[in-house]
BALOBA-1460 file (C-alpha; in Angstrom, 3 decimals):
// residues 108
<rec num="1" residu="x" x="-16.395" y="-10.683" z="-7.552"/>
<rec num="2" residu="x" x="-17.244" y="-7.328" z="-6.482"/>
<rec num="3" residu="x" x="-15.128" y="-4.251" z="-6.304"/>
<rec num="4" residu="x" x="-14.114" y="-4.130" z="-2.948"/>
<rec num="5" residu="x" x="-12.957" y="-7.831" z="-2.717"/>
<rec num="6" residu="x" x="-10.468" y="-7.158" z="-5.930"/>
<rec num="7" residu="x" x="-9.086" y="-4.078" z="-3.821"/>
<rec num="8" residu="x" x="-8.884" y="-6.001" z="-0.867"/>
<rec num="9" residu="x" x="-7.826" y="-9.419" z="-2.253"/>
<rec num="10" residu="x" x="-4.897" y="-7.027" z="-4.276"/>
<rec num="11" residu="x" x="-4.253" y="-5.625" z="-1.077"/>
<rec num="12" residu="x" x="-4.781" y="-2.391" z="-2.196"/>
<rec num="13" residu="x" x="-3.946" y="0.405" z="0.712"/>
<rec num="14" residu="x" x="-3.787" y="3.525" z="-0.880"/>
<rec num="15" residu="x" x="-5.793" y="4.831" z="-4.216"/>
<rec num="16" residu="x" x="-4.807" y="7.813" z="-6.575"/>
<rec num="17" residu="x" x="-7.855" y="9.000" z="-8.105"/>
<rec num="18" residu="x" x="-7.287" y="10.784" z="-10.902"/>
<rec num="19" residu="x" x="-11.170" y="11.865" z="-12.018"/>
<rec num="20" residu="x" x="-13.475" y="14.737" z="-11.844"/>
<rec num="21" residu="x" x="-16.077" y="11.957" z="-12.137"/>
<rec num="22" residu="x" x="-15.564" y="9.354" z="-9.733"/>
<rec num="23" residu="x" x="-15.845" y="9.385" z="-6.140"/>
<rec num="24" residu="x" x="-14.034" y="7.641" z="-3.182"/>
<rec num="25" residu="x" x="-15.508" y="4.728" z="-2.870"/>
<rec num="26" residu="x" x="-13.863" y="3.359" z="0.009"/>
<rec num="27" residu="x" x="-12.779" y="5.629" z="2.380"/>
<rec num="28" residu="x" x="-14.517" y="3.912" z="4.842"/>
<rec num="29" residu="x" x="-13.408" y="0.707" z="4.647"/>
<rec num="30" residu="x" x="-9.406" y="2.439" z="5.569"/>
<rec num="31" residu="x" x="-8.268" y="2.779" z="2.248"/>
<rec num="32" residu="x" x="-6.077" y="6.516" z="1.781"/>
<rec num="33" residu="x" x="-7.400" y="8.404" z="-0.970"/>
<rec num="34" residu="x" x="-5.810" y="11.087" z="-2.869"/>
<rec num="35" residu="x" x="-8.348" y="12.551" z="-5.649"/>
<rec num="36" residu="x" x="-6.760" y="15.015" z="-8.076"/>
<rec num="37" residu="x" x="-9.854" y="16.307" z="-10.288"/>
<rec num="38" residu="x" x="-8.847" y="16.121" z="-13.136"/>
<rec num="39" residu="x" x="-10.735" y="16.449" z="-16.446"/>
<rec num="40" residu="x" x="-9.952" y="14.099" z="-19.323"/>
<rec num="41" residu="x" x="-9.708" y="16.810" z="-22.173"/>
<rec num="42" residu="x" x="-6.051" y="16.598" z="-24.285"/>
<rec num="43" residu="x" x="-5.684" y="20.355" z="-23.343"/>
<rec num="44" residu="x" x="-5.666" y="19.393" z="-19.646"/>
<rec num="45" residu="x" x="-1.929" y="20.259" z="-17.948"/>
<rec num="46" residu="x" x="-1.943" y="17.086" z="-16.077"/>
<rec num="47" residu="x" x="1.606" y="18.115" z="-14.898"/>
<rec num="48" residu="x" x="0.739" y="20.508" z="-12.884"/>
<rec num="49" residu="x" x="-0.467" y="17.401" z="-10.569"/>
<rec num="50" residu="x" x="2.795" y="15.298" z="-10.713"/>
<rec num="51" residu="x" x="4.049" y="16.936" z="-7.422"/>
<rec num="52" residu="x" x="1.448" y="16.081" z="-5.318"/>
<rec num="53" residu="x" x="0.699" y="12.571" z="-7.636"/>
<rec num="54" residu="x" x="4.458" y="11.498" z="-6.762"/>
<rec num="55" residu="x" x="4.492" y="12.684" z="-3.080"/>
<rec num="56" residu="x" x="1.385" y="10.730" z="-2.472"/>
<rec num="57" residu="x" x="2.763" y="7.694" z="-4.556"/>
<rec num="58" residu="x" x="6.243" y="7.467" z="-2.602"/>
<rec num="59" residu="x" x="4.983" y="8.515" z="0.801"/>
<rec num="60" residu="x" x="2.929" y="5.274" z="0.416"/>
<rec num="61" residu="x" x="5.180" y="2.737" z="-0.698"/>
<rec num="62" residu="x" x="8.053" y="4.333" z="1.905"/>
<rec num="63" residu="x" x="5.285" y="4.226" z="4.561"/>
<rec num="64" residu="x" x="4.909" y="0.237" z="4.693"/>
<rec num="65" residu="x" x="6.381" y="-2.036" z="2.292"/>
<rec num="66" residu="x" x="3.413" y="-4.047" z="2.096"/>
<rec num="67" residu="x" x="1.853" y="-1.144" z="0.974"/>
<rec num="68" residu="x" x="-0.243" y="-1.230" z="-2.671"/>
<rec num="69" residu="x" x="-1.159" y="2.063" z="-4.806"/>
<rec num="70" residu="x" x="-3.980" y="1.871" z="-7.373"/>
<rec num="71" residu="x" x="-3.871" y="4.513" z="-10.078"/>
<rec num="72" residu="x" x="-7.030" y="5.044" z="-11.735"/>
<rec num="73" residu="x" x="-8.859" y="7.325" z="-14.201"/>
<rec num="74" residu="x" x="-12.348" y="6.968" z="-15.692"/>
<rec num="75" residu="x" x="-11.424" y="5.435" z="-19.164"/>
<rec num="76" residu="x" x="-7.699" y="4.289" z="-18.159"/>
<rec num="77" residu="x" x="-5.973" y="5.403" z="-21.222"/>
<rec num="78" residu="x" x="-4.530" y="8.515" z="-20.207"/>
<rec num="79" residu="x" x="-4.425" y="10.238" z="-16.834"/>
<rec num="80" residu="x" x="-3.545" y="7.328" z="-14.978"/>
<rec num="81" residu="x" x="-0.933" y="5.904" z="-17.338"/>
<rec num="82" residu="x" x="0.700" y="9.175" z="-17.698"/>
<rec num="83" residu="x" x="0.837" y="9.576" z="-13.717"/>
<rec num="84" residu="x" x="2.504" y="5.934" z="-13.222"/>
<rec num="85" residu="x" x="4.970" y="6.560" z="-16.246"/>
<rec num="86" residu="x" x="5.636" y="10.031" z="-14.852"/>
<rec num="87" residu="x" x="6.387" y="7.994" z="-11.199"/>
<rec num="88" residu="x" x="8.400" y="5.483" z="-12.058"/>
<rec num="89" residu="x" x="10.806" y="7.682" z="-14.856"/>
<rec num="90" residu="x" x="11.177" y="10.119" z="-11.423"/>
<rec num="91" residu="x" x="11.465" y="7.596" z="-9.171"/>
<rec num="92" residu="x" x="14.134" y="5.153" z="-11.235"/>
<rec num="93" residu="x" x="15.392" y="8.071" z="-12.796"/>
<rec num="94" residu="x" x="14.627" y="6.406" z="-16.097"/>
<rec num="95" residu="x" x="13.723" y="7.373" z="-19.333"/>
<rec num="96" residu="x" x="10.958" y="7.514" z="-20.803"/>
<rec num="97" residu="x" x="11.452" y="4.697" z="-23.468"/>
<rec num="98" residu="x" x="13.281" y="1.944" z="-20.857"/>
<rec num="99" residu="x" x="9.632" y="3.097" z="-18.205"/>
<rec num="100" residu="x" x="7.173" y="2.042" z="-21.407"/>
<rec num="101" residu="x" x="9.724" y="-0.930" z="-22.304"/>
<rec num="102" residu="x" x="9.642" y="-2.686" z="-18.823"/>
<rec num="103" residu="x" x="5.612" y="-1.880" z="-18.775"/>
<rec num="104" residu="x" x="4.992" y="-3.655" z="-21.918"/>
<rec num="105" residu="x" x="7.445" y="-6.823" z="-20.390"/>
<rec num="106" residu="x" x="5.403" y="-7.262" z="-17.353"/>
<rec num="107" residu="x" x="3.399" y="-10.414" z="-17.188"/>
<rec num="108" residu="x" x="-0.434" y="-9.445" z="-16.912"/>
């Protein structure tokens, strides 16, 4: 299974892409992008993106409840696990330990 039938059969309609290195693959195919560039070095400030990473997020899900974010980075270790822990202890006003708790209870 390629790529774009995982996106499509997760019904993916909106992707946070949180890389200097990777582009938008699929633009074309109607899928909103929003591509923060940034750079996976431990001095990066990746908070200076969570405005824009949250707006994008919420706007998203508020726009169509059917609607599916992917957040991805180019290893998936850090950027994009930071920007999903930052959305969900903003958006469930939750802290960080009960965010990481309920992530490590989900059923993969």
């Amino acid at each position: 299974m390629n790529e774009w039938n995982i996106i499509n059969s997760a019904r993916i309609s909106h992707i946070l892409n949180a890389t200097k290195e990777c582009y938008n693959l699929y633009e074309k195919e109607g899928i909103k992008y929003l591509k923060l560039d940034i750079a996976d070095e431990d001095s990066k400030r990746i908070s200076k993106y969570f405005k824009t990473a949250y707006e994008f997020i919420d706007n998203a899900l508020e726009e169509q409840p059917t609607n599916s974010v992917l957040v991805h980075c180019a290893q998936g270790k850090s950027r994009s696990a930071t920007i999903v822990i930052m959305f969900l202890m903003k958006k469930m006003c939750w802290p960080y330990e009960k965010v990481i708790d309920g992530l490590l209870k989900l059923t993969w």
